[in-house]
SERO-655435 format. One record per residue (C-alpha): residue number from 1; residue in one letter; z, x, y. Coordinates in nm, 2 decimals. Each point is the difference from the previous one (the first is absolute). Example, Ala and Ser with C-alpha at 12.3 -4.5 7.8 and 13.67 -1.06 7.14 Angstrom:
! SERO-655435
(1, 'A', (0.78, 1.23, -0.45)) (2, 'S', (-0.07, 0.14, 0.34)) 
This chain:
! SERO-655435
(1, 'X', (-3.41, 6.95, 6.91)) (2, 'X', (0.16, -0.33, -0.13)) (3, 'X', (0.36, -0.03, -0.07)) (4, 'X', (-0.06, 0.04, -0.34)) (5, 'X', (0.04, 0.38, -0.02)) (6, 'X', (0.36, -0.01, 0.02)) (7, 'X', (0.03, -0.30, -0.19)) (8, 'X', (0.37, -0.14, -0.05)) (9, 'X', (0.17, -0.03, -0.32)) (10, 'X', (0.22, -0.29, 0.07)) (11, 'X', (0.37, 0.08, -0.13)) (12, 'X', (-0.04, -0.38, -0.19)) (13, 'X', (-0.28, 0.18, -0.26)) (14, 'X', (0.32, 0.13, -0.23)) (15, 'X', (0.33, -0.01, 0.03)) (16, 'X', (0.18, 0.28, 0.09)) (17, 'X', (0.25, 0.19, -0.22)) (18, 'X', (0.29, -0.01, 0.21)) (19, 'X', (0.09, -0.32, -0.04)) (20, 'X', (0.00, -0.01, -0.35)) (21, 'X', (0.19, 0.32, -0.01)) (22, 'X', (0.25, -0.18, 0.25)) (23, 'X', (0.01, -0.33, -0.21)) (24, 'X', (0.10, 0.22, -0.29)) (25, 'X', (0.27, 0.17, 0.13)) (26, 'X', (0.15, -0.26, 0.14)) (27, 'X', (-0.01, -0.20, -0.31)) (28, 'X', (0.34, -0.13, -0.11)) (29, 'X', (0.16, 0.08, -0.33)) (30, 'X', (0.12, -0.30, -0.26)) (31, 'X', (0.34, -0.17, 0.05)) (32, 'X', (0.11, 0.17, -0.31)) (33, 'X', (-0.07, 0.37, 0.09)) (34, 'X', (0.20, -0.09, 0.37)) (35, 'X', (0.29, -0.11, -0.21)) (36, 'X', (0.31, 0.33, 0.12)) (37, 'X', (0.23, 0.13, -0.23)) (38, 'X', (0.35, -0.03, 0.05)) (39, 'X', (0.22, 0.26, 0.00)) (40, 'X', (0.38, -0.11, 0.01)) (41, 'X', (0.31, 0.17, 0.13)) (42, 'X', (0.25, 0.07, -0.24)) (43, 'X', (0.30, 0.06, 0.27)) (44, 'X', (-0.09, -0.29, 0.10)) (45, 'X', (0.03, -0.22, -0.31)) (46, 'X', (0.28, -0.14, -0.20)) (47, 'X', (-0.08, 0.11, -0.35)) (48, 'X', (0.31, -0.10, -0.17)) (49, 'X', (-0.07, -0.38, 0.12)) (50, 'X', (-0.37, 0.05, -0.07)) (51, 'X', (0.09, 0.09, -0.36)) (52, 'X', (0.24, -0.28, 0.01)) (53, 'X', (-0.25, -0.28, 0.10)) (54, 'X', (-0.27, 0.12, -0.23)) (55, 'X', (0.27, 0.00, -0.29)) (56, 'X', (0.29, -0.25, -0.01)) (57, 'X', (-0.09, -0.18, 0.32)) (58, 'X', (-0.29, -0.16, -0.17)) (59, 'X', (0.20, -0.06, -0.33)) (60, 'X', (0.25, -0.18, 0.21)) (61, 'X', (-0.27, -0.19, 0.13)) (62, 'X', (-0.08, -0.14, -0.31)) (63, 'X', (0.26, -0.09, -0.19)) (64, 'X', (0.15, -0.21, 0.31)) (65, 'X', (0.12, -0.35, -0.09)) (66, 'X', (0.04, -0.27, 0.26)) (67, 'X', (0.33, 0.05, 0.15)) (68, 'X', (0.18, -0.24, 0.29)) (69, 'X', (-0.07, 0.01, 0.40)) (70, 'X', (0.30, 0.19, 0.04)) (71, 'X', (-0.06, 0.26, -0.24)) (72, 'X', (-0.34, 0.00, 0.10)) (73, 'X', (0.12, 0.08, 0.39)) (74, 'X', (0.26, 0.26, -0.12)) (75, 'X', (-0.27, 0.20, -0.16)) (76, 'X', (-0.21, 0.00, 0.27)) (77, 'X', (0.26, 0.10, 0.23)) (78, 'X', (0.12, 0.28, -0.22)) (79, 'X', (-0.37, 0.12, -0.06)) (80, 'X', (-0.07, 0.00, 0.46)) (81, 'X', (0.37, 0.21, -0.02)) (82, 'X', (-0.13, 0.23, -0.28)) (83, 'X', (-0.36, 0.01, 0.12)) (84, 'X', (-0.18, -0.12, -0.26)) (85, 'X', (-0.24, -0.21, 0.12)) (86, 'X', (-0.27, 0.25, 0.09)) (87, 'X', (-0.30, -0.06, -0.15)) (88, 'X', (-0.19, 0.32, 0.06)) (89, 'X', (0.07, 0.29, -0.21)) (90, 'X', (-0.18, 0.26, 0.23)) (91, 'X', (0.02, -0.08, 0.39)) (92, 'X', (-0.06, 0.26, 0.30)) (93, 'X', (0.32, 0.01, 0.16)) (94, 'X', (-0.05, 0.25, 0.24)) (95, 'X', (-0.32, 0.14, 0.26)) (96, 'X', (-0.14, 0.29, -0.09)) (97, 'X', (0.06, 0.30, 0.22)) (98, 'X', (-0.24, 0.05, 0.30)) (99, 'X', (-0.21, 0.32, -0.05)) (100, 'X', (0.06, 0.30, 0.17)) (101, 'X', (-0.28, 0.17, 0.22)) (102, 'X', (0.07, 0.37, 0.03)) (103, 'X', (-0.37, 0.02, 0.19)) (104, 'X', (-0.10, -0.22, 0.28)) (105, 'X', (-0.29, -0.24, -0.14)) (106, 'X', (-0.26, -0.18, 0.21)) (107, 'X', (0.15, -0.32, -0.04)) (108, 'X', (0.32, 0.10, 0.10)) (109, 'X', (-0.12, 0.19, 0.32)) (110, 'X', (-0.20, -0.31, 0.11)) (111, 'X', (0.33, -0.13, -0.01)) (112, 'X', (0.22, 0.20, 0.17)) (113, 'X', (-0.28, 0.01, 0.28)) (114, 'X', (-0.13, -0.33, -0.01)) (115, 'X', (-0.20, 0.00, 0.32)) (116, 'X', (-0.25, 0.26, -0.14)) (117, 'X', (-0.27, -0.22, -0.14)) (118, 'X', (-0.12, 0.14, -0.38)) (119, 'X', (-0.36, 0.00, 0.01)) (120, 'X', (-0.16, -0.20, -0.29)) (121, 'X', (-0.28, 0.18, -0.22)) (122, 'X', (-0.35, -0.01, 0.06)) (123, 'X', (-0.22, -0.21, -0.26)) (124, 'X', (-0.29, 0.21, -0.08)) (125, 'X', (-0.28, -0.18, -0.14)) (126, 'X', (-0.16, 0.13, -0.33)) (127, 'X', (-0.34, -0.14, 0.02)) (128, 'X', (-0.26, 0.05, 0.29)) (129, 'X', (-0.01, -0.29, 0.28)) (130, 'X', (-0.36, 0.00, -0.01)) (131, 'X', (-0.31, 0.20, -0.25)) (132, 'X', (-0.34, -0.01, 0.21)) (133, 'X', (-0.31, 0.16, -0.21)) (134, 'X', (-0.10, 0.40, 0.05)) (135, 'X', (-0.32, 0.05, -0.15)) (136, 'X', (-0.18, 0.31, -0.01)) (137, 'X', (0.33, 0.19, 0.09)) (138, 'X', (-0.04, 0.40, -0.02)) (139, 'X', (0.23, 0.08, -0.22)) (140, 'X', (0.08, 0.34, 0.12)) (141, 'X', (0.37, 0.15, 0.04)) (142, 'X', (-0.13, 0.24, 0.28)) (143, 'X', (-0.11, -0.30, 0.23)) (144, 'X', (0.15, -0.23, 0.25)) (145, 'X', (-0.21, -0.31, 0.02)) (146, 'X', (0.24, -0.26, 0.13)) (147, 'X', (0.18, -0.05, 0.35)) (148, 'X', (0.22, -0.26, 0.17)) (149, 'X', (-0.07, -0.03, 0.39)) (150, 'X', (0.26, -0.04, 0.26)) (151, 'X', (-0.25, -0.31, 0.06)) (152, 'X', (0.12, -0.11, -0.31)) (153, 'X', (-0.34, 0.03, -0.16)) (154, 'X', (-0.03, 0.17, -0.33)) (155, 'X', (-0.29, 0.22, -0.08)) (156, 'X', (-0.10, 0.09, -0.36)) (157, 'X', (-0.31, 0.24, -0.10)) (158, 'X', (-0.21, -0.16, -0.30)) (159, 'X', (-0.26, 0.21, -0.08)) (160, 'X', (-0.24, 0.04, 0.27)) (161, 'X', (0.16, -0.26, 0.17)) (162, 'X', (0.32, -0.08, 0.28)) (163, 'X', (0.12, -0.34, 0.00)) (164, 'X', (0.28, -0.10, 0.20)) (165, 'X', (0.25, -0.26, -0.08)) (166, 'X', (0.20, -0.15, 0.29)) (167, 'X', (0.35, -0.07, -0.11)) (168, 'X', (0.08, -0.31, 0.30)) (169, 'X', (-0.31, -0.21, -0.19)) (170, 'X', (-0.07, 0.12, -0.32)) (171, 'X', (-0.35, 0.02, 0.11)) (172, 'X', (-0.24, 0.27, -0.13)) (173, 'X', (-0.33, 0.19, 0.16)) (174, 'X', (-0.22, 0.29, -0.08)) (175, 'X', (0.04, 0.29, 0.28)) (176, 'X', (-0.27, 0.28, -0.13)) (177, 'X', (-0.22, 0.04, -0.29)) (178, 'X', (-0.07, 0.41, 0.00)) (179, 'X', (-0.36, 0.11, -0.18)) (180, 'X', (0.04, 0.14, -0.35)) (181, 'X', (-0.10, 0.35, 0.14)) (182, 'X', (0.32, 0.01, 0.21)) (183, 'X', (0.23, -0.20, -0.20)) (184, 'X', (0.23, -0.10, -0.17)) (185, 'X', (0.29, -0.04, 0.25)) (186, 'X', (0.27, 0.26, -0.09)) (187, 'X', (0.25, -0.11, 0.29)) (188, 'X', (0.07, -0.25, 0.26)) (189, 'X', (0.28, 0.01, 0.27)) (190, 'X', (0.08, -0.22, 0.31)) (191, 'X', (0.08, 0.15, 0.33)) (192, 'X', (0.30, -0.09, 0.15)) (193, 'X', (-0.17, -0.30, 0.24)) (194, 'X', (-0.03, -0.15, -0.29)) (195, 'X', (-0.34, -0.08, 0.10)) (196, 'X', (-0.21, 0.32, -0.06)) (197, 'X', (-0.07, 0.15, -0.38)) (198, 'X', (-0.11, 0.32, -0.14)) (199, 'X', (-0.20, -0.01, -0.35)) (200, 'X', (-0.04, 0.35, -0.15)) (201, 'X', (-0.25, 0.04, -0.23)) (202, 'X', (-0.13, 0.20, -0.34)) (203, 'X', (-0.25, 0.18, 0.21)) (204, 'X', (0.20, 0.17, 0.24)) (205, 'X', (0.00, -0.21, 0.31)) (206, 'X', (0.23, -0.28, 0.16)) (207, 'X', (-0.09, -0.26, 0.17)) (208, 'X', (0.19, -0.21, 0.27)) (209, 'X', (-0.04, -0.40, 0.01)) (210, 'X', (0.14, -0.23, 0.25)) (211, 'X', (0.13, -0.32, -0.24)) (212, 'X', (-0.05, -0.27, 0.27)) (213, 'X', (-0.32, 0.03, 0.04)) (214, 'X', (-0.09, 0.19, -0.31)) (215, 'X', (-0.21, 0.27, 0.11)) (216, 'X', (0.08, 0.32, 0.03)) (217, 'X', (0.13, 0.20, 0.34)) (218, 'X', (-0.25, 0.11, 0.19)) (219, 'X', (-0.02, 0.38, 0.04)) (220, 'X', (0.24, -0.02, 0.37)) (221, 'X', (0.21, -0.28, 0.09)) (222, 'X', (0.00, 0.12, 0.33)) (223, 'X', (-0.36, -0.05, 0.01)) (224, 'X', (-0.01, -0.37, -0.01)) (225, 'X', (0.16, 0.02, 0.38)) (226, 'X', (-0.28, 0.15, 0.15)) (227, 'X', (-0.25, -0.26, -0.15)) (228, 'X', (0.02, -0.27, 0.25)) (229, 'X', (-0.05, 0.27, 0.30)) (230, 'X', (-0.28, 0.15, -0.17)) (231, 'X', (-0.20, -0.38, 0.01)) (232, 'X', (-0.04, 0.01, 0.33)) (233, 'X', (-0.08, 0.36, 0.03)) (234, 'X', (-0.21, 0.18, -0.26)) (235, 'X', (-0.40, -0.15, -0.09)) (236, 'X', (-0.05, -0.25, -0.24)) (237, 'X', (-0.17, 0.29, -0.24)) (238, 'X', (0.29, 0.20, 0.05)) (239, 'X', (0.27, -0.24, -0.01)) (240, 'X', (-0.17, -0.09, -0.39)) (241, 'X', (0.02, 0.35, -0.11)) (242, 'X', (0.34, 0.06, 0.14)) (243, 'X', (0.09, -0.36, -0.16)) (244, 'X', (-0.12, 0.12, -0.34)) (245, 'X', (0.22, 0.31, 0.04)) (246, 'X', (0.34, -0.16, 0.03)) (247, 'X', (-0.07, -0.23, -0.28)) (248, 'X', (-0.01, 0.34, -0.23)) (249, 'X', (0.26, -0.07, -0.32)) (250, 'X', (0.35, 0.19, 0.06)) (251, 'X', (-0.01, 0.21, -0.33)) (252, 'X', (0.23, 0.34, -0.07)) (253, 'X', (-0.25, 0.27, -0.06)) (254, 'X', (0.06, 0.35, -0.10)) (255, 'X', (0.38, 0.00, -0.04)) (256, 'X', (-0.05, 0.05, -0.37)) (257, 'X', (-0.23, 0.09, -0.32)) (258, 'X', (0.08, -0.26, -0.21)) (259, 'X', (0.21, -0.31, -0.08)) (260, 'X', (0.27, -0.16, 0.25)) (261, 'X', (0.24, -0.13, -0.23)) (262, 'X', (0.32, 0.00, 0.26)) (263, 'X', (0.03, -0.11, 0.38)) (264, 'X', (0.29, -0.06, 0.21)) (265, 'X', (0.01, -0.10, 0.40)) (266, 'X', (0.20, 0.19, 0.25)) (267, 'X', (-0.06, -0.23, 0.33)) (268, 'X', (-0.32, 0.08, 0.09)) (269, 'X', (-0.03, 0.31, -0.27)) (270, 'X', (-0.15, -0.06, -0.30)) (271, 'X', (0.11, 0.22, -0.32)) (272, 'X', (-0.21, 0.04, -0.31)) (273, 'X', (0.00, 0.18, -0.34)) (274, 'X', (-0.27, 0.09, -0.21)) (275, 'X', (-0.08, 0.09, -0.36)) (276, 'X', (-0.11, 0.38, 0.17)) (277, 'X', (0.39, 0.01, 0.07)) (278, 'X', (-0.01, -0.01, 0.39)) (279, 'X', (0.20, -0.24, 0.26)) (280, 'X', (-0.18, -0.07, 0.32)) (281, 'X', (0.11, -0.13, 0.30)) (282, 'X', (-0.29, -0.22, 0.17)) (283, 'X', (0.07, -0.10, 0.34)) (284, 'X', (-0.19, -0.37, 0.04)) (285, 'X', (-0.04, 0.01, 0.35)) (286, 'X', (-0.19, 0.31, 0.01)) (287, 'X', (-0.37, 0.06, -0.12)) (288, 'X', (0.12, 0.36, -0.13)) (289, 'X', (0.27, -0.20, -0.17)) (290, 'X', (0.13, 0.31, -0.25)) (291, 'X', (0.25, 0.16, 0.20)) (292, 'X', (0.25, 0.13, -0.26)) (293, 'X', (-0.05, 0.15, -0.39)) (294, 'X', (0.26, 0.05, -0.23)) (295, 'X', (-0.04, 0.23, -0.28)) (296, 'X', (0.29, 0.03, -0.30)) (297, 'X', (-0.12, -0.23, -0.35)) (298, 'X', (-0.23, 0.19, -0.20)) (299, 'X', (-0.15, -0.35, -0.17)) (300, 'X', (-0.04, -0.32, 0.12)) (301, 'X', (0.24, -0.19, 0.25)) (302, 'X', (0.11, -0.33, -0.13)) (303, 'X', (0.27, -0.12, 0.23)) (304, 'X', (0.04, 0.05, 0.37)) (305, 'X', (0.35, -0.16, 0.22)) (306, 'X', (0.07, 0.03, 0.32)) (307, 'X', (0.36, -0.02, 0.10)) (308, 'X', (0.15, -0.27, 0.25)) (309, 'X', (0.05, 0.22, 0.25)) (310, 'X', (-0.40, 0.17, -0.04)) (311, 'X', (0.17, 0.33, -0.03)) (312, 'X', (-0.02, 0.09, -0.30)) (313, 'X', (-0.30, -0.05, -0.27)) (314, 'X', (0.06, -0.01, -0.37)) (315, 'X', (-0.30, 0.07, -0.26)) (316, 'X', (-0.03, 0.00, -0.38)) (317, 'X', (-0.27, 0.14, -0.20)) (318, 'X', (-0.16, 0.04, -0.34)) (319, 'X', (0.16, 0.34, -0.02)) (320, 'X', (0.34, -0.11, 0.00)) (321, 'X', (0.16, 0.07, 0.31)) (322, 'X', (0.11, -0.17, 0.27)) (323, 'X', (-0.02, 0.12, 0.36)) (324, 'X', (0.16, -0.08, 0.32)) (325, 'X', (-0.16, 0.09, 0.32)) (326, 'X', (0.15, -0.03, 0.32)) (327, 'X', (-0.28, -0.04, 0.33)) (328, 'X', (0.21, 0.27, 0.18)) (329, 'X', (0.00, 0.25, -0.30)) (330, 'X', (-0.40, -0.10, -0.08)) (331, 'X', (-0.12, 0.05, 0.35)) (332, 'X', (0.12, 0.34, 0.02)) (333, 'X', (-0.10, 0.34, -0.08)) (334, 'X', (0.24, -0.04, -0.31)) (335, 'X', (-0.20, 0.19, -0.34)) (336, 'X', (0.12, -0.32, -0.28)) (337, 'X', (-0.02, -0.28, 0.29)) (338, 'X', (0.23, -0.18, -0.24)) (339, 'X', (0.36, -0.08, 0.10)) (340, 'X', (0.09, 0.01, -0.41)) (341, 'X', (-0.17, 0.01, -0.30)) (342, 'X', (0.19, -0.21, -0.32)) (343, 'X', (-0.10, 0.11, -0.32)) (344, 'X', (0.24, -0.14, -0.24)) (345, 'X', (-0.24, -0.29, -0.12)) (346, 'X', (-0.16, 0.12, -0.30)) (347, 'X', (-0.29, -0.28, 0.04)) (348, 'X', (-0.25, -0.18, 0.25)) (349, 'X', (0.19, -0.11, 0.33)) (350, 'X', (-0.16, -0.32, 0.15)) (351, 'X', (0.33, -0.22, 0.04)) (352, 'X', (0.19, 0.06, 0.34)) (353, 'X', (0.23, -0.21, 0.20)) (354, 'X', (0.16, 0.10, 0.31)) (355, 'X', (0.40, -0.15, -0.01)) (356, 'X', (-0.01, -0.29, 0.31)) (357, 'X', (0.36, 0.06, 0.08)) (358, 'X', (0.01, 0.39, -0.03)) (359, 'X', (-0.29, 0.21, 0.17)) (360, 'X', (0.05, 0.33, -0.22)) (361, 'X', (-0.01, -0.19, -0.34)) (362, 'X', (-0.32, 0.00, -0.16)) (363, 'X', (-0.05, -0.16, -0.37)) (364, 'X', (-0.28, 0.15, -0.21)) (365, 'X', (-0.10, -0.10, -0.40)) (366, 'X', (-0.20, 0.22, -0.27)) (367, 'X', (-0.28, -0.10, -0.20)) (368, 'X', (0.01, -0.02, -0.39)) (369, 'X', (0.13, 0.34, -0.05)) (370, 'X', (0.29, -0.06, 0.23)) (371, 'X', (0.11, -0.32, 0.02)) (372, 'X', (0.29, 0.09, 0.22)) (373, 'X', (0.08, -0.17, 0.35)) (374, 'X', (0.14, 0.31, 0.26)) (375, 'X', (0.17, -0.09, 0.32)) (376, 'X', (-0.01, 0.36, 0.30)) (377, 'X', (0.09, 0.04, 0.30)) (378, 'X', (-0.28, 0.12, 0.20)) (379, 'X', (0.22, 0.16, 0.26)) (380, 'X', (0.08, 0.25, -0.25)) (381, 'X', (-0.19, -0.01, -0.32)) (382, 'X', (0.28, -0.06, -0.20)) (383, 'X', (-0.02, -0.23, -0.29)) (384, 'X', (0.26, -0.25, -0.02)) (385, 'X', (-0.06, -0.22, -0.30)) (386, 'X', (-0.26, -0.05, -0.32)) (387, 'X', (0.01, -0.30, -0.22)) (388, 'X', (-0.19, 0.02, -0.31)) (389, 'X', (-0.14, -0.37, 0.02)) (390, 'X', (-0.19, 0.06, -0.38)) (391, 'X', (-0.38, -0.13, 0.11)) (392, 'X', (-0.26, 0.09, 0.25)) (393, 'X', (0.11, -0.04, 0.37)) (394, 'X', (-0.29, -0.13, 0.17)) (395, 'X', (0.13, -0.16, 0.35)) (396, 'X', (0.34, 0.06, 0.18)) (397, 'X', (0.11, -0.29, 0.30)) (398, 'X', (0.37, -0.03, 0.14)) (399, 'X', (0.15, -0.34, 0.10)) (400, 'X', (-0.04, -0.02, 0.44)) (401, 'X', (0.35, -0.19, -0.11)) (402, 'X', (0.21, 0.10, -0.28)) (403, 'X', (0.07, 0.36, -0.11)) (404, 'X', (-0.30, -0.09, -0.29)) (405, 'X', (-0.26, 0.22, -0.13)) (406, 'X', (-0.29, -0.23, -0.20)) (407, 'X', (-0.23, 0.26, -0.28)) (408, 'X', (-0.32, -0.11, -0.12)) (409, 'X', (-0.05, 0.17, -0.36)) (410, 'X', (-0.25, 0.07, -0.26)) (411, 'X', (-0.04, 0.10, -0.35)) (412, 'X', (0.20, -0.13, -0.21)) (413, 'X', (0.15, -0.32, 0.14)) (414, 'X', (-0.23, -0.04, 0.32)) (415, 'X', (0.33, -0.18, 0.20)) (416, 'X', (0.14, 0.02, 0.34)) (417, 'X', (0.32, 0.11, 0.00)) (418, 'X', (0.28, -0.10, 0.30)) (419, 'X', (0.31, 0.25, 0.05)) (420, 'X', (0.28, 0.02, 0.18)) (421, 'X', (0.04, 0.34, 0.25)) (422, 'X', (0.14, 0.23, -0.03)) (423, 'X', (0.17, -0.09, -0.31)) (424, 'X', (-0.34, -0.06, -0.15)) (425, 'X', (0.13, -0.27, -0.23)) (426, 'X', (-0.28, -0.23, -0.14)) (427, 'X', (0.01, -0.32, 0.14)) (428, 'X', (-0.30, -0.17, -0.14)) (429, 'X', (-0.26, 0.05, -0.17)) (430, 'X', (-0.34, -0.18, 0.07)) (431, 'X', (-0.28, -0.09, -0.25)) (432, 'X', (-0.36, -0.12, -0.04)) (433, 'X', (-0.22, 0.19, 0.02)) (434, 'X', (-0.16, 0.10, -0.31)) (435, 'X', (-0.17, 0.37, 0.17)) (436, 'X', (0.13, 0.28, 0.19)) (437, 'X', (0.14, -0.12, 0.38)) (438, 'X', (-0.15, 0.25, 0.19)) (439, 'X', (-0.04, -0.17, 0.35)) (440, 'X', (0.31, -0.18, 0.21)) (441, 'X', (0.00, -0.12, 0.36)) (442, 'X', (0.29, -0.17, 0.18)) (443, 'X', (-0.02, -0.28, 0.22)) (444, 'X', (0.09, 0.01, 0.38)) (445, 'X', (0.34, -0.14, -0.03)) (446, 'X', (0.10, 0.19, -0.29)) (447, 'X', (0.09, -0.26, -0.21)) (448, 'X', (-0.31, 0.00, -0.22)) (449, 'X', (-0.24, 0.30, -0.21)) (450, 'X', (-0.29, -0.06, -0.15)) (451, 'X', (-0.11, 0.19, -0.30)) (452, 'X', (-0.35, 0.04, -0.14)) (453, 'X', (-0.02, 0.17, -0.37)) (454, 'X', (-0.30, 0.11, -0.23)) (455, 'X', (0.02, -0.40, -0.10)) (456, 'X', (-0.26, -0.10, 0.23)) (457, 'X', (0.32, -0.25, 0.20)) (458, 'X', (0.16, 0.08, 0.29)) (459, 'X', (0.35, -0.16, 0.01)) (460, 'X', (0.29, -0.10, 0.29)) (461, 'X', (0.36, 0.05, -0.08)) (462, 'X', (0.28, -0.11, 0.20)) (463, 'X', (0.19, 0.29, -0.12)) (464, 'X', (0.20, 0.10, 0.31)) (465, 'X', (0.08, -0.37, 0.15)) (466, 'X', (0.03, -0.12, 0.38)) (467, 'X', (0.19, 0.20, 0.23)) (468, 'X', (0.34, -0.11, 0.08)) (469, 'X', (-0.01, -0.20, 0.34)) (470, 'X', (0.27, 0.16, 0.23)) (471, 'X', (0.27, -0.28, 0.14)) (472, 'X', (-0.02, -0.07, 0.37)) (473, 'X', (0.26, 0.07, 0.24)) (474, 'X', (0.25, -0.18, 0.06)) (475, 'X', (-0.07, -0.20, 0.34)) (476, 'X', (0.22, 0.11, 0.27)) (477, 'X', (0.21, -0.28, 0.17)) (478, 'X', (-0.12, -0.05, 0.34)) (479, 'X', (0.28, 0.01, 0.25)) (480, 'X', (-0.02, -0.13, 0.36)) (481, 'X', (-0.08, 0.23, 0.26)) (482, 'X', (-0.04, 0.22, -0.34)) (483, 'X', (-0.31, 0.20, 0.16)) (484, 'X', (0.23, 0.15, 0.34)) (485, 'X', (0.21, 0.28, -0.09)) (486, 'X', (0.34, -0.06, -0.10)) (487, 'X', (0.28, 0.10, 0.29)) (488, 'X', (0.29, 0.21, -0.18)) 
């Protein structure tokens, strides 16, 4: 495939609406409306002279005749004694009084501790850093059809098609064109080399492709060892059957009945959900590679997170619940295999985000009918927090550095919305696309999430910013003899 499938919308095409926004509200009002009222002091003012000077003191004025030098320097002697020569009427003659703080602000604690630096706000920039083209994107809130490597390659399901777009070049290329019988892709997710990707699919199966040499793993890994020993041993009409063997596609089989809309890696385990409403663990390394099923959403699975740890497996379905299995509760003899069993959404569950800086705090979002953002802790069930966020939640991802969540949303504004935790304070708002935002992915370093929407565009915001680089240590001074121990 050419470059051309992704093609870039250059951010010179149309100027963005931030800047004019900005340019307007930094626009300057006229000289006249700056113009401040003045507001005198009576105690201040001497109101029997000012009555006096806009009286008699100007009749006086007048009806002077031209008198001699000596009168002329008695009267202004006698007016400096009398204090008459002020010219003002109204004059501040006194500061006005310093204001009283009865509670501590910011300002004033930055400056009774001045060597605590404040930390300046974030800009957050309104408009996407870069649009590429999406077309033939399945617009489908139960799917997940876009990824972001640890490789730092970004994979997005068109249609029948994976392409992948490598973030360090910008460069594009075509990974896997599936047949129409077994597409269209319904899910894609990168393992954690970064390296390796599964692609499930409408018909029920998952395939694994290795994107450096795009083609898919080969049904052992292990296999390809024993190759160069079997050369020299086995016949030649052996070796080609046996050659033919191990080049067999790696494909999922029999794990489920029907669509693979969710996947998520746990090292070398391999987690999927499908439309028949069961989670399968596949081990890749083995040719039996189902070794665990998990059985608790009556419809269709639509969003599948492991947590940091691998502990502890969250799932959201179609039938509006939200489970949390733990591997030590599911590998039991226990009769729910769940560890907990939310029900409080009232709508589909695909959006869940595991919290980065606490292990127990999962985030989850409802569909249409529930529009609500819920924060649990998985240890004990319990919910802690909802947010009615008024649209669609389609895609949940926390900041690796700030205590951020980022939304994706749908009907009726189709934004991304940034908030602060826990306060869940709205810190920006995020718009362009025209359709639902039903896919997100974040970057490697955290710093950037791509979105892809019903629009047909896939889009790069630099919503969460670069991390803050830690200052180094102060050198230590090095002392003679400073590596011998010191004699006390």
């Amino acid at each position: 495939m050419d470059a051309g499938s992704l093609n870039s919308f250059s951010n010179l095409n149309g100027q963005s609406k931030w800047p004019l926004q900005e340019q307007f509200l930094l626009r300057r009002n006229s000289s006249k409306e700056n113009m401040d009222r003045f507001i005198p002091n009576r105690s201040a003012m001497d109101m029997d002279y000012a009555n006096y000077m806009l009286t008699e003191g100007r009749k006086i004025k007048e009806d002077q005749t031209p008198c001699s030098p000596a009168k002329e320097a008695y009267r202004k002697l006698l007016a400096e004694s009398l204090n008459m020569n002020r010219t003002r009427i109204l004059a501040f003659k006194n500061k006005p009084p310093t204001r009283v703080e009865h509670f501590p602000s910011e300002n004033s604690t930055a400056s009774l501790h001045p060597s605590k630096s404040t930390k300046s706000r974030r800009h957050i920039p309104q408009s996407s850093e870069r649009t590429l083209d999406a077309p033939d994107l399945v617009e489908d809130f139960y799917l997940n059809l876009l990824d972001w490597g640890s490789g730092n390659v970004l994979a997005i399901a068109l249609g029948n098609t994976v392409y992948l777009w490598d973030a360090s070049d910008s460069s594009t290329s075509e990974l896997v064109t599936v047949d129409d019988e077994n597409g269209p892709v319904t899910s894609v997710n990168w393992a954690p080399d970064g390296r390796h990707i599964a692609i499930g699919l409408n018909n029920s199966e998952v395939q694994l492709w290795d994107s450096a040499s795009n083609r898919q793993v080969l049904m052992s890994w292990t296999l390809l060892k024993y190759l160069q020993l079997l050369i020299f041993v086995l016949p030649s009409l052996i070796l080609i059957v046996f050659y033919h063997l191990l080049l067999q596609l790696r494909t999922l089989r029999g794990g489920h009945t029907s669509r693979v809309g969710s996947m998520a890696w746990n090292n070398h385990i391999l987690t999927t959900g499908g439309m028949d409403g069961l989670i399968v663990n596949n081990d890749v390394r083995i040719r039996s590679h189902v070794v665990e099923t998990y059985r608790g959403h009556q419809q269709e699975v639509c969003g599948l997170k492991w947590s940091a740890s691998g502990q502890q497996l969250a799932s959201g379905g179609n039938d509006n619940l939200v489970h949390i299995w733990d591997r030590s509760v599911a590998s039991s003899n226990s009769p729910t295999q769940w560890l907990h069993r939310l029900e409080d959404h009232t709508s589909a569950v695909k959006a869940l985000a595991w919290c980065p800086f606490q292990s127990n705090l999962l985030a989850t979002g409802g569909g249409g009918g529930d529009r609500t953002i819920k924060f649990w802790n998985t240890h004990t069930g319990a919910c802690l927090n909802s947010v009615d966020t008024g649209s669609q939640v389609c895609g949940l991802v926390w900041s690796k550095n700030e205590r951020e969540l980022l939304s994706s949303h749908g009907f009726t504004n189709n934004q991304l919305t940034l908030w602060k935790y826990p306060s869940m304070v709205k810190m920006a708002e995020l718009t362009g696309h025209t359709s639902r935002v039903l896919y997100m992915a974040q970057s490697p370093d955290g710093c950037t999430v791509a979105s892809a929407a019903g629009d047909e565009t896939l889009r790069f915001w630099n919503v969460f910013g670069a991390p803050e680089v830690a200052k180094a240590a102060p050198k230590a001074s090095h002392e003679p003899f400073s590596q011998l121990n010191r004699i006390r």
